[in-house]
C-alpha positions in Angstrom: 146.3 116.0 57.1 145.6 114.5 60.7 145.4 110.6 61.3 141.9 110.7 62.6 140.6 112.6 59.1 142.4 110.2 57.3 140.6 107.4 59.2 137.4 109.6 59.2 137.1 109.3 55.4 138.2 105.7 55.0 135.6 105.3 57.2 133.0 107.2 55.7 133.6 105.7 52.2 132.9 102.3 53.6 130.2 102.7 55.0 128.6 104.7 52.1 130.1 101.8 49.9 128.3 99.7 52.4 125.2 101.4 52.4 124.8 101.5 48.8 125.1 97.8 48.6 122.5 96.9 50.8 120.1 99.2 49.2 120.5 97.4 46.0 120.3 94.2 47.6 117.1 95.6 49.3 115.5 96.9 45.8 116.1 93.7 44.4 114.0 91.7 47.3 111.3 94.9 47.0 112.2 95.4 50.8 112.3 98.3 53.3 115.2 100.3 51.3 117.5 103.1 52.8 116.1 106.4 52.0 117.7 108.6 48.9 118.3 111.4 51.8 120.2 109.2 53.7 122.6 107.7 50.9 123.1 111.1 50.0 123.5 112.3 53.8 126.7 110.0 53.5 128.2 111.6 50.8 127.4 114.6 52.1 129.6 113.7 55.0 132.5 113.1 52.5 131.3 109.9 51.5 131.0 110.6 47.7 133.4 109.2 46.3 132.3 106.2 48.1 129.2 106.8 46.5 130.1 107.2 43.0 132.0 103.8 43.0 129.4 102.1 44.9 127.1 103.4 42.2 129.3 102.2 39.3 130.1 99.1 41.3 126.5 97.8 41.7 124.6 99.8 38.9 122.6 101.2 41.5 120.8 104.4 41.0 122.5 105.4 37.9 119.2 105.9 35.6 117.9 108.2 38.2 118.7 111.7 37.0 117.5 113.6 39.3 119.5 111.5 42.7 122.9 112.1 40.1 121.9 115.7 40.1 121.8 116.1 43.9 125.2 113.7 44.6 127.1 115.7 41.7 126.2 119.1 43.7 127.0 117.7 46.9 130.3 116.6 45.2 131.0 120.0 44.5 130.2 121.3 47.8 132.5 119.3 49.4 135.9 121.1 48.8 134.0 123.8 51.7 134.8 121.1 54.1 138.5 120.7 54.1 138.6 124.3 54.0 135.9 124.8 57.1 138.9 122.5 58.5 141.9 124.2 57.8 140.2 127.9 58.2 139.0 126.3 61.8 143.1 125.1 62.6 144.3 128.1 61.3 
């Protein structure tokens, strides 16, 4: 696997980690919060495991089935993009 992937995802993870966070700090306040379609947007992006710890790590939308049911099918979409990757290097 390249260096800049490798940075790529470590990347991605933190900020969804990030992201994450401050949406639970927002809720908390009842401020302006990050939309679900973003948060999800970053684990679309290969951000989910990022997003699964950040949702274990601050208990943050874990009683909302139906956000769960969208991240878990993202999580199993995103095997296509390594392979997009690899097909794309040959």
């Amino acid at each position: 696997m390249s260096p800049w992937l490798v940075y790529y995802l470590l990347a991605i993870n933190l900020v969804t980690i990030l992201a994450y966070g401050w949406d639970k700090s927002r809720a908390e306040r009842a401020r302006r919060r990050i939309s679900e379609a973003r948060l999800l947007l970053f684990a679309f992006l290969g951000g989910f495991p990022g997003a699964w710890a950040a949702m274990s790590l601050f208990r943050h939308k874990t009683q909302k089935t139906s956000f769960k049911v969208k991240l878990a099918l993202l999580t199993l979409l995103n095997p296509l993009w390594p392979a997009l990757y690899f097909l794309l290097e040959g």
